[in-house]
C-alpha positions as CSV (number, residue, x, y, z in Angstrom):
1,X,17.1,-11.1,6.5
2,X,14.2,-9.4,5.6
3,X,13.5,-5.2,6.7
4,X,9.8,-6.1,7.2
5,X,8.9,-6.9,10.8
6,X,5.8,-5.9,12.1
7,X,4.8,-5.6,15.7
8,X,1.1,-6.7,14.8
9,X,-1.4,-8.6,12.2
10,X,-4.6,-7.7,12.0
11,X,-6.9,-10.5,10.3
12,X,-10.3,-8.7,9.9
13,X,-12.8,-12.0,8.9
14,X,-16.0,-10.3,7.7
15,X,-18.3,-11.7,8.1
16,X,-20.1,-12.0,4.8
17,X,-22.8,-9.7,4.5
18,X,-21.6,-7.3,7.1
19,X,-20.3,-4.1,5.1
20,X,-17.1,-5.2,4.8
21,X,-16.8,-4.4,0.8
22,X,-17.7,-0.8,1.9
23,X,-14.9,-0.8,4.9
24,X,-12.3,-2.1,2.3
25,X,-13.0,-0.1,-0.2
26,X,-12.4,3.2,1.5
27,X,-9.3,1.3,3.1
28,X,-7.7,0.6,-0.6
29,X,-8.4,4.0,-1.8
30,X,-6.2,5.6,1.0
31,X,-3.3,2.9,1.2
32,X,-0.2,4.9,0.5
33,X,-1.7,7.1,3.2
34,X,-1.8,3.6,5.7
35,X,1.6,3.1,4.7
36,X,3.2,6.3,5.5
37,X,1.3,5.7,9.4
38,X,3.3,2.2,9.4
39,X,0.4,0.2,8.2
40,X,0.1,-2.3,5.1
41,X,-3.4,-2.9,3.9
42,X,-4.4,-6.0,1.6
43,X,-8.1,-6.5,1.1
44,X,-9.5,-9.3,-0.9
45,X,-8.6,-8.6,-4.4
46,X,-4.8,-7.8,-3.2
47,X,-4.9,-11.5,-1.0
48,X,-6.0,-13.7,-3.9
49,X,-3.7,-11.9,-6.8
50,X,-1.0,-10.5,-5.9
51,X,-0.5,-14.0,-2.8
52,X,-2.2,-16.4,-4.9
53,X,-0.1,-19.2,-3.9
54,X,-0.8,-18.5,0.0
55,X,-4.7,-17.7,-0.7
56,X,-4.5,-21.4,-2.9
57,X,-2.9,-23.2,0.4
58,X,-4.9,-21.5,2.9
59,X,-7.6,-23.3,1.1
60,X,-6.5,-27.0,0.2
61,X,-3.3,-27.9,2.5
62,X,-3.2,-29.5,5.4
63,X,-2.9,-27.7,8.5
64,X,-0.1,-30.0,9.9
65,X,1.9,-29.4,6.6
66,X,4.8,-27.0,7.2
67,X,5.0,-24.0,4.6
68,X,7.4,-24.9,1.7
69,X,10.0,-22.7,0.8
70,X,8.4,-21.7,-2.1
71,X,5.2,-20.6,0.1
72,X,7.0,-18.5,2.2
73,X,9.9,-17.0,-0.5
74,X,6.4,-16.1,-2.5
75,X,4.8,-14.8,0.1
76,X,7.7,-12.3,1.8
77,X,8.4,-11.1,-2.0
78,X,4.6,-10.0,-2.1
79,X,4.7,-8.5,1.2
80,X,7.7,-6.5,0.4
81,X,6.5,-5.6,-2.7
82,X,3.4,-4.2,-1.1
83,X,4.7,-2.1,1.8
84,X,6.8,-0.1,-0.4
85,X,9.8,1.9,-0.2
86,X,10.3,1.5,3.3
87,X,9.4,-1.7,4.6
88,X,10.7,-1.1,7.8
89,X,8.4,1.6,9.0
90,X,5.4,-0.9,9.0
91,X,4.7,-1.7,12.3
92,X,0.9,-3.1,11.5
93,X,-0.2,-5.8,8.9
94,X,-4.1,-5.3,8.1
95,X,-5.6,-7.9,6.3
96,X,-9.4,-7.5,5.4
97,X,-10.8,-10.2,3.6
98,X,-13.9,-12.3,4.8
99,X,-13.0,-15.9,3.2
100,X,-10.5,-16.2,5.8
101,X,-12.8,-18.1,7.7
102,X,-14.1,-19.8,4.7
103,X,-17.0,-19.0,1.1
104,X,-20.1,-19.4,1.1
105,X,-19.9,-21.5,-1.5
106,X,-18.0,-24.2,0.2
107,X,-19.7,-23.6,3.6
108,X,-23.4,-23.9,2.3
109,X,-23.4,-25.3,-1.3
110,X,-23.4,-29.3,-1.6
111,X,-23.1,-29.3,-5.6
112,X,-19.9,-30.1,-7.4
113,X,-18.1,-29.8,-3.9
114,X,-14.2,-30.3,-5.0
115,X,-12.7,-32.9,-2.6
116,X,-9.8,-30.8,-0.6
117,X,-6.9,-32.8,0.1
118,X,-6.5,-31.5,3.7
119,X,-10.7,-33.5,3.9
120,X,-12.6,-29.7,4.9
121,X,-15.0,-31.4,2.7
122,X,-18.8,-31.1,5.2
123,X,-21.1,-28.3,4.7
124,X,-21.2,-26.0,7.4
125,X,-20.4,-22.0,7.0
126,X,-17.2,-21.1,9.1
127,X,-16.8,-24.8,9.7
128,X,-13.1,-25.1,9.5
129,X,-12.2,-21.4,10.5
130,X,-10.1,-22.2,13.9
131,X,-8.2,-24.6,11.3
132,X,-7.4,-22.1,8.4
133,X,-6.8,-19.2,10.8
134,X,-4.5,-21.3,12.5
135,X,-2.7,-22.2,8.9
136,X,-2.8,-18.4,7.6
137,X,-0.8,-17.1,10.9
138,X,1.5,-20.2,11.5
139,X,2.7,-19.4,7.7
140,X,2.9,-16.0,8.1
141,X,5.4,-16.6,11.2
142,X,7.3,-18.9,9.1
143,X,7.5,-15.9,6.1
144,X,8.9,-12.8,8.9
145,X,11.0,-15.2,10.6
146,X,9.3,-14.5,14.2
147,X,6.5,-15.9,16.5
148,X,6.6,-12.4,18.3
149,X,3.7,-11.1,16.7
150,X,0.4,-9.5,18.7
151,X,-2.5,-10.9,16.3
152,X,-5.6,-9.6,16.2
153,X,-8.7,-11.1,15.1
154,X,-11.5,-9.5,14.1
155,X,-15.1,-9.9,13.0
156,X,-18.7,-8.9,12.6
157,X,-22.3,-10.2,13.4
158,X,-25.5,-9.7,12.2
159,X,-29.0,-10.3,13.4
160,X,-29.4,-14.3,12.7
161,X,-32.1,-14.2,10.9
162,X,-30.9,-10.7,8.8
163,X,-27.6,-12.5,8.1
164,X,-29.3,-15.7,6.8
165,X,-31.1,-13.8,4.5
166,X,-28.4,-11.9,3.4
167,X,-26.7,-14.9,2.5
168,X,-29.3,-16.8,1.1
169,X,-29.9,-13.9,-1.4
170,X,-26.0,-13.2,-1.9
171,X,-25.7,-16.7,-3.0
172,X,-29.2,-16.4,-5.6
173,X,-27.2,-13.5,-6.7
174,X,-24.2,-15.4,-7.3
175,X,-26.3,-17.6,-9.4
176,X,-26.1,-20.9,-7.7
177,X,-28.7,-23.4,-8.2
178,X,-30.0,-22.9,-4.7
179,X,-33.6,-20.5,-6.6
180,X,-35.9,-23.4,-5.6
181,X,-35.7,-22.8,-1.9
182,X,-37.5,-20.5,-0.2
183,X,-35.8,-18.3,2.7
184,X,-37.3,-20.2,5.2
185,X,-36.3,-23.3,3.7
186,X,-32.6,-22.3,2.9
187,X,-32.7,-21.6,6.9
188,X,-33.9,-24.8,8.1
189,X,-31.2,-26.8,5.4
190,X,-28.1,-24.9,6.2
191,X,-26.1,-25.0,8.8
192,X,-24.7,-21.9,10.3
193,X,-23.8,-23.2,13.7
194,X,-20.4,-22.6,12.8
195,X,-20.7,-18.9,12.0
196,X,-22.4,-18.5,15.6
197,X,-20.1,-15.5,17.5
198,X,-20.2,-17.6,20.4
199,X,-19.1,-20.4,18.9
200,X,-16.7,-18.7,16.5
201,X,-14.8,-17.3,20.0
202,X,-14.8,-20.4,21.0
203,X,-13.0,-21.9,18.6
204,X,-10.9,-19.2,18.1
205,X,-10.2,-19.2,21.9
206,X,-8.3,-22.2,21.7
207,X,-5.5,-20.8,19.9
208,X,-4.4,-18.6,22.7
209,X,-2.4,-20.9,24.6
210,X,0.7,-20.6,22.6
211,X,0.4,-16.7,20.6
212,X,-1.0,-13.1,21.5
213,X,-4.1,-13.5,20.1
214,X,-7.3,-10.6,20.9
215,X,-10.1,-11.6,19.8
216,X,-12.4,-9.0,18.9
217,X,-16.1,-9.2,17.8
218,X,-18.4,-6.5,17.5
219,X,-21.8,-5.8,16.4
220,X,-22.8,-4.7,13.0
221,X,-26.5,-3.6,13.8
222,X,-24.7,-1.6,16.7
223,X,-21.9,0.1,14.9
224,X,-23.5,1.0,11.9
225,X,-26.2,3.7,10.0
226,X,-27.5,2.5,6.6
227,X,-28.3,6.1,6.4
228,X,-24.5,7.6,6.8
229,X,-22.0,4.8,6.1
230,X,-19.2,6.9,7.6
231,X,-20.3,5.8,10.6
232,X,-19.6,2.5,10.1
233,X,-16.5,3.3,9.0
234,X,-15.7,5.6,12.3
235,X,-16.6,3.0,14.7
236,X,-14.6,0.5,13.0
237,X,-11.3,2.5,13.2
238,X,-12.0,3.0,16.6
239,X,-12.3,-1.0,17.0
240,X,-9.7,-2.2,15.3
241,X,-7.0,0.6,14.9
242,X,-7.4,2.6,18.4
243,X,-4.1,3.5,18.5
244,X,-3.7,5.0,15.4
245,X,-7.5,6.0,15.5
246,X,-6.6,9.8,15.7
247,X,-3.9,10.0,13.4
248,X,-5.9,8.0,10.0
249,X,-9.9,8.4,10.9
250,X,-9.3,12.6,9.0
251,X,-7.6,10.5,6.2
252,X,-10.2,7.8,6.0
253,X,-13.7,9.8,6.8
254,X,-12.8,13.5,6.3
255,X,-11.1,13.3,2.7
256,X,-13.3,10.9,1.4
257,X,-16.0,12.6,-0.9
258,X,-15.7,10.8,-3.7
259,X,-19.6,9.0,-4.3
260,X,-17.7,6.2,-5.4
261,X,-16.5,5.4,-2.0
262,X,-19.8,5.4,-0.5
263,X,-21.7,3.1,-3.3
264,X,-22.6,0.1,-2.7
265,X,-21.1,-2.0,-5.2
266,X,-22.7,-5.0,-3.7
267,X,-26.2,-4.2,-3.4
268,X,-29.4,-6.6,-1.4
269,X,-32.0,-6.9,-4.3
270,X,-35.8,-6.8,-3.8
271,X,-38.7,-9.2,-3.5
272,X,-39.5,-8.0,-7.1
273,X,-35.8,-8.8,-8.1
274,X,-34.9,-11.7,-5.7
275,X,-38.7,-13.5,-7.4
276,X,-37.4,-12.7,-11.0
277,X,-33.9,-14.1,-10.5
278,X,-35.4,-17.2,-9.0
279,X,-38.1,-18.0,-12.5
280,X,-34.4,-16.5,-15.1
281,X,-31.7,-18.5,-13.4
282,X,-32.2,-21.7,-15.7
283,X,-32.5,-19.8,-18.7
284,X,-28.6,-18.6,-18.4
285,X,-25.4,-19.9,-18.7
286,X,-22.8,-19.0,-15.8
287,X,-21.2,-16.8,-17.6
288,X,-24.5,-14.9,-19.1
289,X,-26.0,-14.9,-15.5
290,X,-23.0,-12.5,-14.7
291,X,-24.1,-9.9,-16.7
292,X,-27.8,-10.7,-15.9
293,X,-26.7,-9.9,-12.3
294,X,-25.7,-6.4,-12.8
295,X,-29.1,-5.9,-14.3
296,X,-30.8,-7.1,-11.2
297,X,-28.2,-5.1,-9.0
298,X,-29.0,-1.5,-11.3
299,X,-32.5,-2.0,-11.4
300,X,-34.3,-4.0,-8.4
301,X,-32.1,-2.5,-5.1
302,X,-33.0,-2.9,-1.6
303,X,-34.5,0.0,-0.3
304,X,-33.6,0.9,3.0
């Protein structure tokens, strides 16, 4: 029987475009310092590497499927492996990773759409997010052995029309053949009904009637100062972790001076940059346009 039993799981959804690579950046950089309060942290890079096998279900199975022993024996080995020495101090998975709910790729790009076998196959960002969130904590139950977890999930929103254009440009950025459409026409083709908050709680709602679930949404505009990012930070402890709020927001705010923690390694581009990556993206390959996006990310930022 496994040592790892948490009390609580913490599945922190984004959204896209809402500061989260900042939040899980300063989150990996203190993680032995999380574990030693009782809490295991896995951000995006951690989810898809080191659980590749659960990332790879939560986006093609079925949600009526029942995790195979292989999902769940690969899945407690990584979790093991990732608390540490003493698995049975931690009391609180955190999980920060905003494809939970689903890309923006498969939410908002029709070309070469891969069929999935469990049919989330129709455009629509967050479309299917009540059914992966359900598939991500009914196999997680399955891997600790116990339905007797308090879950928590989190997320934030935007301005609509701030967060459209965020997404649109992300996605330019990302080099998909989307350079042709204006942001007002990218708004009127795309449907981001789905990623509503209301509806999102909605949805989410539903899955209540047989776990703990909180369901937590707050507001990015709100919580947050473009001008001192530990803010952000701050009031996002305070949201998500209250309990342990005192004992990790020195840790997390206080000790981190390194610039590197506060650079945005994700940057919005200008008008100037967004217009030239619009008239270059047919002249690269996919791989080329990679490095052709770091050029447009060093020399044509947003301004705040």
């Amino acid at each position: 029987m496994s040592q790892l039993k948490p009390k609580q799981i913490i599945l922190h959804c984004g959204l896209h475009k809402t500061g989260s690579t900042y939040l899980q950046r300063n989150f990996k950089n203190k993680r032995e310092t999380l574990l030693s309060h009782g809490i295991l942290y896995l951000g995006p890079t951690t989810f898809k590497k080191q659980f590749r096998y659960l990332w790879k279900h939560l986006q093609w199975e079925k949600s009526k499927k029942e995790p195979s022993q292989k999902l769940t024996d690969s899945t407690l080995k990584a979790l093991i492996q990732e608390a540490g020495p003493a698995p049975e101090r931690i009391h609180t998975i955190f999980i920060s990773f905003e494809a939970i709910f689903g890309t923006l790729r498969a939410g908002l790009i029709q070309k070469n759409r891969k069929k999935n076998s469990n049919r989330e196959n129709k455009l629509g960002l967050y479309r299917y997010s009540k059914r992966r969130i359900k598939r991500l904590m009914r196999w997680l139950e399955c891997t600790l052995g116990t339905e007797e977890i308090d879950w928590t999930i989190c997320f934030a929103s935007r301005q609509r029309v701030d967060f459209i254009r965020s997404c649109h440009i992300q996605l330019i950025k990302e080099g998909h053949e989307i350079t042709n459409l204006s942001n007002e026409e990218f708004m009127q083709t795309s449907n981001f009904s789905y990623a509503d908050p209301s509806k999102l709680i909605d949805e989410l709602s539903s899955l209540k009637k047989n776990k703990k679930i909180n369901i937590l949404p707050f507001s990015y505009d709100h919580n947050s100062d473009r001008s001192d990012p530990t803010i952000y930070l701050n009031n996002f402890i305070n949201l998500v972790l209250p309990e342990q709020a005192e004992q990790i927001r020195s840790t997390l705010i206080s000790e981190t001076n390194s610039k590197n923690l506060h650079k945005d390694i994700n940057p919005g581009i200008s008008e100037r940059g967004i217009e030239i990556a619009r008239q270059a993206r047919p002249l690269f390959t996919k791989q080329e346009w990679k490095l052709f996006r770091r050029f447009l990310e060093k020399n044509f930022i947003k301004s705040i």
